[in-house]
C-alpha positions as protocol buffer text, in pm:
chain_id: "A"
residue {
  index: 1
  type: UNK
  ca { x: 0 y: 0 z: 0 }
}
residue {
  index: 2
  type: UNK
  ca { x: 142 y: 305 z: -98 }
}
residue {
  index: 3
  type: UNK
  ca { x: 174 y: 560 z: 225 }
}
residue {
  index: 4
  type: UNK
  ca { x: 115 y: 947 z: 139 }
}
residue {
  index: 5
  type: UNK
  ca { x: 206 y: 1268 z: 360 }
}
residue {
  index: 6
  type: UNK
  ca { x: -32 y: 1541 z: 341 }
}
residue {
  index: 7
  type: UNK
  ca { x: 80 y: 1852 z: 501 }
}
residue {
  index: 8
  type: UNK
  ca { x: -180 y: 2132 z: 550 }
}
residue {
  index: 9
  type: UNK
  ca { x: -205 y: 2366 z: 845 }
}
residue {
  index: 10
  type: UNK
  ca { x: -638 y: 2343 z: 806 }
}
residue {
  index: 11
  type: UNK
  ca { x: -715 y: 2046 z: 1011 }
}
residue {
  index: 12
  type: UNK
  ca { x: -1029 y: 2005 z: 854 }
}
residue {
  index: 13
  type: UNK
  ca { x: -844 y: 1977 z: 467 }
}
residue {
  index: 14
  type: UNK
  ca { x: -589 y: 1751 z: 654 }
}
residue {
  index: 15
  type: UNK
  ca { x: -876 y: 1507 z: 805 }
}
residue {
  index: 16
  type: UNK
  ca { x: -1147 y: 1556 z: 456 }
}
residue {
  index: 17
  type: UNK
  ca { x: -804 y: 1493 z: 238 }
}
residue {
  index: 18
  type: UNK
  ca { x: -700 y: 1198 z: 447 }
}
residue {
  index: 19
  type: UNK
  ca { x: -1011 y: 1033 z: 419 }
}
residue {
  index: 20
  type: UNK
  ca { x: -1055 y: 1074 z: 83 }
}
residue {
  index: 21
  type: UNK
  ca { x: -723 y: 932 z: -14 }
}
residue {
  index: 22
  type: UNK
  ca { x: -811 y: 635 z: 226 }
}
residue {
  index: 23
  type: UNK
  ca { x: -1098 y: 594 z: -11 }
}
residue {
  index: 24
  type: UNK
  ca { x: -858 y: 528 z: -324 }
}
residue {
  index: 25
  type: UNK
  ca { x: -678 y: 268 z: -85 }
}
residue {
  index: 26
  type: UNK
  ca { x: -401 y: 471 z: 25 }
}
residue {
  index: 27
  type: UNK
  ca { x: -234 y: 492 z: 338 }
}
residue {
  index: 28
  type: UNK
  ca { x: -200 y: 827 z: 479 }
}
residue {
  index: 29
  type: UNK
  ca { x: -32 y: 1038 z: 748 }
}
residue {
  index: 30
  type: UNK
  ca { x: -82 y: 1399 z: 830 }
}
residue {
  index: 31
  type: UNK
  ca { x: 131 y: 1696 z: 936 }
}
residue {
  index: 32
  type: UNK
  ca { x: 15 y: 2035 z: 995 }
}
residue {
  index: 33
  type: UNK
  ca { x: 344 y: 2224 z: 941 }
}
residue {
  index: 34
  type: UNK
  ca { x: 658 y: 2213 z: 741 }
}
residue {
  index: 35
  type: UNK
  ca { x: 857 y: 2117 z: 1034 }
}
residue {
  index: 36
  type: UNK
  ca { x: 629 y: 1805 z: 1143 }
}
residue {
  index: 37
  type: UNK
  ca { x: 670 y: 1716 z: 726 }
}
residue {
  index: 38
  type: UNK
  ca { x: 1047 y: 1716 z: 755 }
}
residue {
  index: 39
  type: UNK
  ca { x: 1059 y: 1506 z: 1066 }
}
residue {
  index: 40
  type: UNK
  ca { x: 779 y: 1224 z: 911 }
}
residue {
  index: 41
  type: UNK
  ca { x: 919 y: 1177 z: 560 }
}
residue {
  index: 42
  type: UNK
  ca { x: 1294 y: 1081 z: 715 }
}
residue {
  index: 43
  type: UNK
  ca { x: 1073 y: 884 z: 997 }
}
residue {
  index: 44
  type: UNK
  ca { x: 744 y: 728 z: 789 }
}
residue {
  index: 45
  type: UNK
  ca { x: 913 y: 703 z: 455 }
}
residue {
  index: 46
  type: UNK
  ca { x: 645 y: 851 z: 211 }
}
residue {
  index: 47
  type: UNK
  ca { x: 608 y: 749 z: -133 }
}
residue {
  index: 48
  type: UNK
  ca { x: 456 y: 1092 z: -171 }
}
residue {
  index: 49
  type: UNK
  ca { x: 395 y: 1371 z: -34 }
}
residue {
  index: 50
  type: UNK
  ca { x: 68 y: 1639 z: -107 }
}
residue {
  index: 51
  type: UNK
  ca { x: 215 y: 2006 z: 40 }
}
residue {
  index: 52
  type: UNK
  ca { x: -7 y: 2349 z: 138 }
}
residue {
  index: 53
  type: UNK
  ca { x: 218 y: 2655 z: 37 }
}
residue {
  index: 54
  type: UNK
  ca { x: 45 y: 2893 z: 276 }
}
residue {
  index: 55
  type: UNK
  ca { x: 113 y: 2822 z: 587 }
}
residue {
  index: 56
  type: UNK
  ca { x: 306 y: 2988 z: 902 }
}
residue {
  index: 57
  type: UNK
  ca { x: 614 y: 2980 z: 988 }
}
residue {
  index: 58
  type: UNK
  ca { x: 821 y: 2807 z: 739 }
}
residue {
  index: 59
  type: UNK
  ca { x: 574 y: 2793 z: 409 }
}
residue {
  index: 60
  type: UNK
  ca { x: 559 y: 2470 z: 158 }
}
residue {
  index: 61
  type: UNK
  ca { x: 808 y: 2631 z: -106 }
}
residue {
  index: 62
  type: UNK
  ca { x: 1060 y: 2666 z: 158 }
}
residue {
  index: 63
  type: UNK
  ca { x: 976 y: 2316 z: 294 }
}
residue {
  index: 64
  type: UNK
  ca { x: 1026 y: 2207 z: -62 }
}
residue {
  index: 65
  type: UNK
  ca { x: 1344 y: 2305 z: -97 }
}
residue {
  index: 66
  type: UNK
  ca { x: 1433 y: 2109 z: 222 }
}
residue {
  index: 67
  type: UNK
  ca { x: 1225 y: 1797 z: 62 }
}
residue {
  index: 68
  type: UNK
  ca { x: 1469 y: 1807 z: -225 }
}
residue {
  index: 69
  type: UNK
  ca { x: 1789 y: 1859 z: -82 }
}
residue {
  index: 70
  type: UNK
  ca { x: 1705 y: 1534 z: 138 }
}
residue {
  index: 71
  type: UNK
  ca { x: 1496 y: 1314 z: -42 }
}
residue {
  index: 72
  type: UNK
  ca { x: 1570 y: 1447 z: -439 }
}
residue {
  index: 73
  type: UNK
  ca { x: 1328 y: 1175 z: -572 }
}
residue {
  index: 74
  type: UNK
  ca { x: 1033 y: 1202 z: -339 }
}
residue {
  index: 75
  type: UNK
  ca { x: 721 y: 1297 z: -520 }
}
residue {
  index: 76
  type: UNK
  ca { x: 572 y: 1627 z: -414 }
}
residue {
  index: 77
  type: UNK
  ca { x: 264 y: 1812 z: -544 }
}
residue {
  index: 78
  type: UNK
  ca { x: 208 y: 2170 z: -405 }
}
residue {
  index: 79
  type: UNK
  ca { x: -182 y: 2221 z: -333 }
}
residue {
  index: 80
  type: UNK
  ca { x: -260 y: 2586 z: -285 }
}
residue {
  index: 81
  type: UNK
  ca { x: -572 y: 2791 z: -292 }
}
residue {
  index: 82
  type: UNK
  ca { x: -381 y: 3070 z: -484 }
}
residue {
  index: 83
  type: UNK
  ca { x: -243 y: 2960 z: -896 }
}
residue {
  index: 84
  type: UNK
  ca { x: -85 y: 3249 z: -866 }
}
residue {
  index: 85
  type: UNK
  ca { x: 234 y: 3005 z: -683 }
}
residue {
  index: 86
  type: UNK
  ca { x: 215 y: 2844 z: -1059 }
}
residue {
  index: 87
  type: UNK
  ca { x: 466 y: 3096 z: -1188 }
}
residue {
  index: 88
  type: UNK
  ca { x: 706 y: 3092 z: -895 }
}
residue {
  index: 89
  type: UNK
  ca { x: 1041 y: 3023 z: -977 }
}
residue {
  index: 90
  type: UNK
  ca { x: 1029 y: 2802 z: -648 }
}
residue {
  index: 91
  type: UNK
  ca { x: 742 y: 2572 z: -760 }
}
residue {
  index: 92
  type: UNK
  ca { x: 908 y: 2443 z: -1049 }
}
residue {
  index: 93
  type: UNK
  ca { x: 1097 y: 2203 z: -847 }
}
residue {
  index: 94
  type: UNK
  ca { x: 769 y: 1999 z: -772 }
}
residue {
  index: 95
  type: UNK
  ca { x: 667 y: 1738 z: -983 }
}
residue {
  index: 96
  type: UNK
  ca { x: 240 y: 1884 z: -985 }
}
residue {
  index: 97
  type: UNK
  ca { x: 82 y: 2160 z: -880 }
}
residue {
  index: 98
  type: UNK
  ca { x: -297 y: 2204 z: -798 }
}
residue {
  index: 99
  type: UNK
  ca { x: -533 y: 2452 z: -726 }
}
residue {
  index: 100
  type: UNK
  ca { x: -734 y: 2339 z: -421 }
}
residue {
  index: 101
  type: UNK
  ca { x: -1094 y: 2271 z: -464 }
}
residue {
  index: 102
  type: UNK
  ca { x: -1397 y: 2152 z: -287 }
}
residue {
  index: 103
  type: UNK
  ca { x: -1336 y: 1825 z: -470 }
}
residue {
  index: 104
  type: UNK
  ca { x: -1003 y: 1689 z: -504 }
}
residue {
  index: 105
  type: UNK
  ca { x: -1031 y: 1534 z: -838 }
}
residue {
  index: 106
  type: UNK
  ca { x: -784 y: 1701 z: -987 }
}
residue {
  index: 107
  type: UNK
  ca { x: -548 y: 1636 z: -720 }
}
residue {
  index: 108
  type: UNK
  ca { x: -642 y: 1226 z: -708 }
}
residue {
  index: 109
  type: UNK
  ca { x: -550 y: 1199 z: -1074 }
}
residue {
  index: 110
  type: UNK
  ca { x: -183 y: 1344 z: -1036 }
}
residue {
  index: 111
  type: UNK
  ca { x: -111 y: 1115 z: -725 }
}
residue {
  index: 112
  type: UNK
  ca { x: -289 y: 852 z: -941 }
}
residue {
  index: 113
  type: UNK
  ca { x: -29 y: 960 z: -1209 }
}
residue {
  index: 114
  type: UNK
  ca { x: 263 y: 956 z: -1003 }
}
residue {
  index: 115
  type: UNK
  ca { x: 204 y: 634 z: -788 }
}
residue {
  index: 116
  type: UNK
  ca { x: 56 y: 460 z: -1072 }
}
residue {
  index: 117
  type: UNK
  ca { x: 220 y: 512 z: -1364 }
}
């Protein structure tokens, strides 16, 4: 079973995301910052890993940044409410990005895409 990280500081898009990755047969762990991600993907081992940009403290580009310099081949897609993070030089280095939505269709396929080529 493949395990996925989503990192989100809303608990309630951490626990509606969770559940409806469990759905597709997934195994999933939550964080709610970029420092809790960090610590869980050297810890739990991820096969892939779903991260919020806006969020305090240390934000998802600068967690991604960490992400690759540890774990270069890790798949990460950024999920953020804003597309305006599309053009940032920063969020080139992940392998999706989505704009969040009530429905996480969009989001499903790309893991689907990644985990399941």
């Amino acid at each position: 079973m493949k395990k996925i990280l989503v990192v989100d500081d809303e608990e309630n898009i951490r626990l509606l995301l969770k559940e409806e990755l469990e759905d597709e047969g997934y195994e999933v762990i939550t964080a709610e910052n970029a420092a809790t991600a960090l610590q869980l993907i050297e810890s739990a081992r991820p096969d892939l890993v779903t991260l919020d940009i806006k969020m305090p403290g240390e934000d998802g580009l600068m967690a991604l940044r960490k992400i690759r310099e540890r774990s270069y081949d890790l798949p990460v897609i950024l999920c953020s409410a804003y597309s305006t993070y599309q053009t940032d030089f920063s969020a080139v280095a992940a392998d999706h990005y989505v704009v969040k939505s009530s429905e996480f269709t969009e989001l499903k396929q790309k893991i689907r895409d990644v985990l399941e080529p």
